[in-house]
VMD Tcl script that draws the C-alpha trace (Angstrom):
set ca {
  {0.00 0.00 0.00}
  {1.58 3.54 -1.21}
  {0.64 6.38 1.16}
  {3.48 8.66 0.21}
  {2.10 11.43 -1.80}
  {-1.08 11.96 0.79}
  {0.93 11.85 3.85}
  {4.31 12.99 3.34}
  {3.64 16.60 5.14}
  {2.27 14.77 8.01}
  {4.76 12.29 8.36}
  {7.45 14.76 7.94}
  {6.31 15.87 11.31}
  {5.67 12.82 13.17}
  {7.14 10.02 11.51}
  {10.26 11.23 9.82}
  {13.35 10.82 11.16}
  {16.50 12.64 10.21}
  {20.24 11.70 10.11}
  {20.85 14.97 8.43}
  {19.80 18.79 7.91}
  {20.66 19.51 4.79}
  {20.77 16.11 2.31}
  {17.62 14.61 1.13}
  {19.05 11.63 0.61}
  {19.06 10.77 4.50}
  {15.32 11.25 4.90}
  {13.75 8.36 6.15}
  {10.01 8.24 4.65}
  {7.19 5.98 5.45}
  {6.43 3.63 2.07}
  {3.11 1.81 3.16}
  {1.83 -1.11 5.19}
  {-0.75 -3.83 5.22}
  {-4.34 -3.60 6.67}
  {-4.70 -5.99 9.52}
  {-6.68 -9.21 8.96}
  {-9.45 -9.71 11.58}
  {-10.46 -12.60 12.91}
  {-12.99 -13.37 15.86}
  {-13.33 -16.78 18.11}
  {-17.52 -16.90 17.10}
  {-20.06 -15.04 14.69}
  {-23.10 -16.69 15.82}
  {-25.93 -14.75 17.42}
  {-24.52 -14.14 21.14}
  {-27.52 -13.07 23.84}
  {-25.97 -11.54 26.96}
  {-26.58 -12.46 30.34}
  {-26.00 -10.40 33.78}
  {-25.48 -14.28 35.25}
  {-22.57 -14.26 33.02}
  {-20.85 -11.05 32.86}
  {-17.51 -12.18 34.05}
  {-17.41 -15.08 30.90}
  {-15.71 -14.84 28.01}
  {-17.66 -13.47 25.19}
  {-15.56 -12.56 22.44}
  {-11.73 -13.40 21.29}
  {-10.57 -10.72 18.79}
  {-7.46 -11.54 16.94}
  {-5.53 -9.95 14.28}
  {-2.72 -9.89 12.01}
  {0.12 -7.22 12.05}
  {-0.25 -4.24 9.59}
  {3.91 -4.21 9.18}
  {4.39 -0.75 8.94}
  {7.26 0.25 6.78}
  {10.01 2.69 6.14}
  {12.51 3.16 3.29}
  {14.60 1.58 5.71}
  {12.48 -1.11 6.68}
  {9.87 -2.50 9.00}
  {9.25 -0.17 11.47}
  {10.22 -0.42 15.25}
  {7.85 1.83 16.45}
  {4.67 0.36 18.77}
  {1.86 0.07 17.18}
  {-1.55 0.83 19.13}
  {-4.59 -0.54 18.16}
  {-8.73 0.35 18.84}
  {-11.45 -2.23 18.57}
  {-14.05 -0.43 16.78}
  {-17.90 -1.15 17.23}
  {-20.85 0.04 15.55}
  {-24.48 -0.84 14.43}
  {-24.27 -2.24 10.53}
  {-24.95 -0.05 8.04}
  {-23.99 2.99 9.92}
  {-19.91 2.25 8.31}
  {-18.29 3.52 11.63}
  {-19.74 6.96 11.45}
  {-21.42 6.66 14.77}
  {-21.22 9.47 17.23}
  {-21.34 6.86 19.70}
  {-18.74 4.50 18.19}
  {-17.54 2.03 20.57}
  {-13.96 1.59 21.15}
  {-11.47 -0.19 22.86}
  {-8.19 0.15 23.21}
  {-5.53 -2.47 22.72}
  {-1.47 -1.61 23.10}
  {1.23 -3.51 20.69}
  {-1.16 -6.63 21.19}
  {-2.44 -8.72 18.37}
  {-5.51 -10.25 20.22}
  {-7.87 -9.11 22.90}
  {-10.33 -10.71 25.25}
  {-13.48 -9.25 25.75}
  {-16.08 -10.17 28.60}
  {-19.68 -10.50 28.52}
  {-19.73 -7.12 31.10}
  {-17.25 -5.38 28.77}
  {-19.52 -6.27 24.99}
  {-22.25 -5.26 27.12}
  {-20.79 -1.76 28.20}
  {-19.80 -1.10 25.15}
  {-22.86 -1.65 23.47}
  {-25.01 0.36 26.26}
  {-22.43 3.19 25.86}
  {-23.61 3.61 22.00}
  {-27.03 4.29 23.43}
  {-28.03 0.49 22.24}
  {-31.18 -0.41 23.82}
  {-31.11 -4.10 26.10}
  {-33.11 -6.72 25.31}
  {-32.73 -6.40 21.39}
  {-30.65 -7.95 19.12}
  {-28.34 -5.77 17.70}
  {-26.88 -6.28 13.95}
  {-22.64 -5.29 15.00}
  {-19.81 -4.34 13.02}
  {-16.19 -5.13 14.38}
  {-13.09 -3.69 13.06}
  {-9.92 -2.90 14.09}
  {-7.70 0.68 13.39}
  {-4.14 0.74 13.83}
  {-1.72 3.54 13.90}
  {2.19 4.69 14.64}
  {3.06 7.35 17.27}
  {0.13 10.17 17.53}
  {-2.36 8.23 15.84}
  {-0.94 8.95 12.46}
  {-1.24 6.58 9.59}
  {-4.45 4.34 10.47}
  {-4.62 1.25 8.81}
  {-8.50 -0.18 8.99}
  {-8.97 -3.90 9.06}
  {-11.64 -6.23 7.65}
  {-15.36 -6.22 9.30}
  {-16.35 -8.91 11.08}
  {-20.47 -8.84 11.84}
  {-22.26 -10.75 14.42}
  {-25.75 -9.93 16.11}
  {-25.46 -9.54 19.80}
  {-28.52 -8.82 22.45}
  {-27.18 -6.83 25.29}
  {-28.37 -6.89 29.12}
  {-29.85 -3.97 31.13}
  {-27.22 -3.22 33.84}
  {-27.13 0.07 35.32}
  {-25.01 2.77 36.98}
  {-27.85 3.58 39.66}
  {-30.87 1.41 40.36}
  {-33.78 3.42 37.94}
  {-36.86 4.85 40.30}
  {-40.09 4.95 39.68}
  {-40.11 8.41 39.24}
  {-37.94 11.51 38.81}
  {-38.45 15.42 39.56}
  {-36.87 18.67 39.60}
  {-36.45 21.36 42.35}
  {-34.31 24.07 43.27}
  {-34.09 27.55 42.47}
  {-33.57 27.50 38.78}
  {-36.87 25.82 38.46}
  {-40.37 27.59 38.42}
  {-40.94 26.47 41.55}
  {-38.36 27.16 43.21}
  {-36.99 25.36 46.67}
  {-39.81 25.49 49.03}
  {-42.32 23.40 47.22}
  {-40.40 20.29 47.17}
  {-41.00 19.10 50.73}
  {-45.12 19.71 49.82}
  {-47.27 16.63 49.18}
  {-49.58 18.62 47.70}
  {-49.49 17.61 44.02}
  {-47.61 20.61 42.50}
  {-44.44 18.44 41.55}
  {-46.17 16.74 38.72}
  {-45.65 20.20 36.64}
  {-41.53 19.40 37.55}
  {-42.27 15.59 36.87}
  {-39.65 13.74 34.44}
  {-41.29 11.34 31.56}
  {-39.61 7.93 31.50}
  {-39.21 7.36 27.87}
  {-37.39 3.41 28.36}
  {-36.15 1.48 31.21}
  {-33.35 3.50 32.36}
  {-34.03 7.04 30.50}
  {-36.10 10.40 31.97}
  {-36.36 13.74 30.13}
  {-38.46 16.78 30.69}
  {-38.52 20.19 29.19}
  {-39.09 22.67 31.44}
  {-37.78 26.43 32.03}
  {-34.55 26.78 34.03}
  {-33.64 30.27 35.66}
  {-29.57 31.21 34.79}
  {-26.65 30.02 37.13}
  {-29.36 29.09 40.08}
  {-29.10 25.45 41.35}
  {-31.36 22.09 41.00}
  {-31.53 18.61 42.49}
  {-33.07 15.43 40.88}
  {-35.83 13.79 43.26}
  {-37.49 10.30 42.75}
  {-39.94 11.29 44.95}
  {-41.03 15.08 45.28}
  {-42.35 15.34 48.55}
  {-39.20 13.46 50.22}
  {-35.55 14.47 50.52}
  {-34.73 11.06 51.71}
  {-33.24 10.28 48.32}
  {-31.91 12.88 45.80}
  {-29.43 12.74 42.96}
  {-26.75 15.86 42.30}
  {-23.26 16.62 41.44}
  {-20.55 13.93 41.93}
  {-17.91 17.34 42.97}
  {-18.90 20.24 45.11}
  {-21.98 22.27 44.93}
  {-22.71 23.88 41.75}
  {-19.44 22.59 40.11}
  {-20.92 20.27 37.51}
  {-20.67 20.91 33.82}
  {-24.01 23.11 32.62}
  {-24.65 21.09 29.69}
  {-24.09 17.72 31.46}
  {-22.24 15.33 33.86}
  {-21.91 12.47 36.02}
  {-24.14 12.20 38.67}
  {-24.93 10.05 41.94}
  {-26.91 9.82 44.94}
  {-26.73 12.39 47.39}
  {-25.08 14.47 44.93}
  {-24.34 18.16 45.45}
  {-26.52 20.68 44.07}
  {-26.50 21.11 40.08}
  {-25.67 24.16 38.63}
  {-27.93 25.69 35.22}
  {-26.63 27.14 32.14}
  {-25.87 30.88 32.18}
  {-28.85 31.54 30.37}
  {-32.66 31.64 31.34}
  {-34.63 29.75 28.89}
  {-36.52 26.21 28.14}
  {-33.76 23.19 28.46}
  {-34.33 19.61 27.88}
  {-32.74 18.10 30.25}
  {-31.90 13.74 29.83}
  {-31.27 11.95 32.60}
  {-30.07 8.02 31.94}
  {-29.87 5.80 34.98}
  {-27.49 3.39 32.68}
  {-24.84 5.71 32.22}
  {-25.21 7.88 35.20}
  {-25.23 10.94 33.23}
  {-27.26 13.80 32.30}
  {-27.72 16.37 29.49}
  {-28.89 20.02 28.98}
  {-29.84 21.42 25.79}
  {-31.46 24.33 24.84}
  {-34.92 23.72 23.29}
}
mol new
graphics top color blue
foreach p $ca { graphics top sphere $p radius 0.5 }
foreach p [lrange $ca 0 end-1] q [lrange $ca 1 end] { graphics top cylinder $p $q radius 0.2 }
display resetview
């Protein structure tokens, strides 16, 4: 494979080496490799179990892309991604799934970690899922990727979650319309600050949020027993989004008052603000 002519200003920076200043003739110039060859241990439909998260689920091997130079094979290390996505989609996923593999020609993935990956892509459980596997490889600073073969299987992932998912979710706080003081009152007024659930793990609600004043997430609105903020200090999450947990500190809104959709997934333990 010739990459010269497309990649000879990049290379020059990262992957030539010099012996001298001034002579041409002592450049050392990258002259093309071969796209790894991937292989994995099954292709038959795979349904994932919670029971089983600690088996074996997948053995991804592949064959070395033998970078070269005009002085040979290269002795750089070569580091490698397993890439995931949903067939037909040709790796162009937002959510792609990755995983990273160093100098390795194989890699061993559990039931817990095909399941991860595939509830990281925003994959819903209890589906089967048509997959695409390939793998990337590339020289110091990702340059030069070489993109393997895909290898498809279907695979039906397991719902496992970061926090167990209530019944219900709600907003208080001062950003909201209703401020602080209704949230300990049982009097039916939190259903206007009442999340829909939209699956088995995901709430969103649209709803008006006052600039830089502070929220809390409650599964139940007229009880402070539980809540869910900010995994850092007070008011120190990201406005657009974060982590969160239980008993988290208060959550900070964006800088600007206006209607926000905010997303909160129990399977990722993250939320999102957007402006509507």
């Amino acid at each position: 494979m010739k990459l010269i002519t497309k990649l000879a200003s990049t290379l020059i920076l990262g992957l030539v080496f010099f012996t001298s200043c001034k002579k041409d003739e002592n450049k050392v110039f990258f002259t093309g490799g071969t796209a790894p060859v991937l292989t994995a241990s099954s292709t038959a439909p795979m349904i994932l179990a919670i029971a089983n998260k600690n088996n074996l689920a997948l053995r991804m091997a592949w064959t070395n892309p033998n970078y070269q130079f005009t002085t040979g094979l290269s002795s750089q290390d070569v580091t490698y991604a397993l890439q995931f996505d949903t067939s037909g989609s040709n790796f162009t996923n937002k959510n792609l799934g990755e995983k990273g593999v160093s100098k390795e020609l194989v890699t061993n993935l559990t039931v817990a970690e095909l399941n991860t990956i595939m509830l990281g892509m925003g994959l819903l459980e209890n589906i089967p899922h048509k997959m695409e596997i390939r793998i990337k490889s590339t020289l110091i600073n990702s340059s030069v990727p070489l993109y393997s073969n895909v290898v498809k299987l279907v695979v039906t992932p397991y719902l496992d979650v970061v926090f167990p998912v209530p019944a219900n979710l709600y907003i208080t706080g001062g950003a909201t319309p209703l401020n602080w003081q209704c949230a300990c009152a049982n009097d039916g007024t939190g259903l206007t600050q009442k999340f829909t659930k939209v699956n088995s793990s995901k709430f969103e609600l649209t709803i008006t949020l006052t600039a830089n004043n502070s929220y809390l997430l409650l599964p139940v609105w007229s009880s402070w027993s539980q809540k869910y903020g900010g995994v850092g200090a007070n008011n120190s999450n990201k406005v657009t989004g974060d982590d969160f947990k239980p008993d988290g500190g208060d959550l900070k809104a964006p800088g600007v008052t206006g209607r926000y959709k905010i997303v909160v997934d129990f399977k990722t333990g993250k939320f999102t603000v957007t402006p509507e």
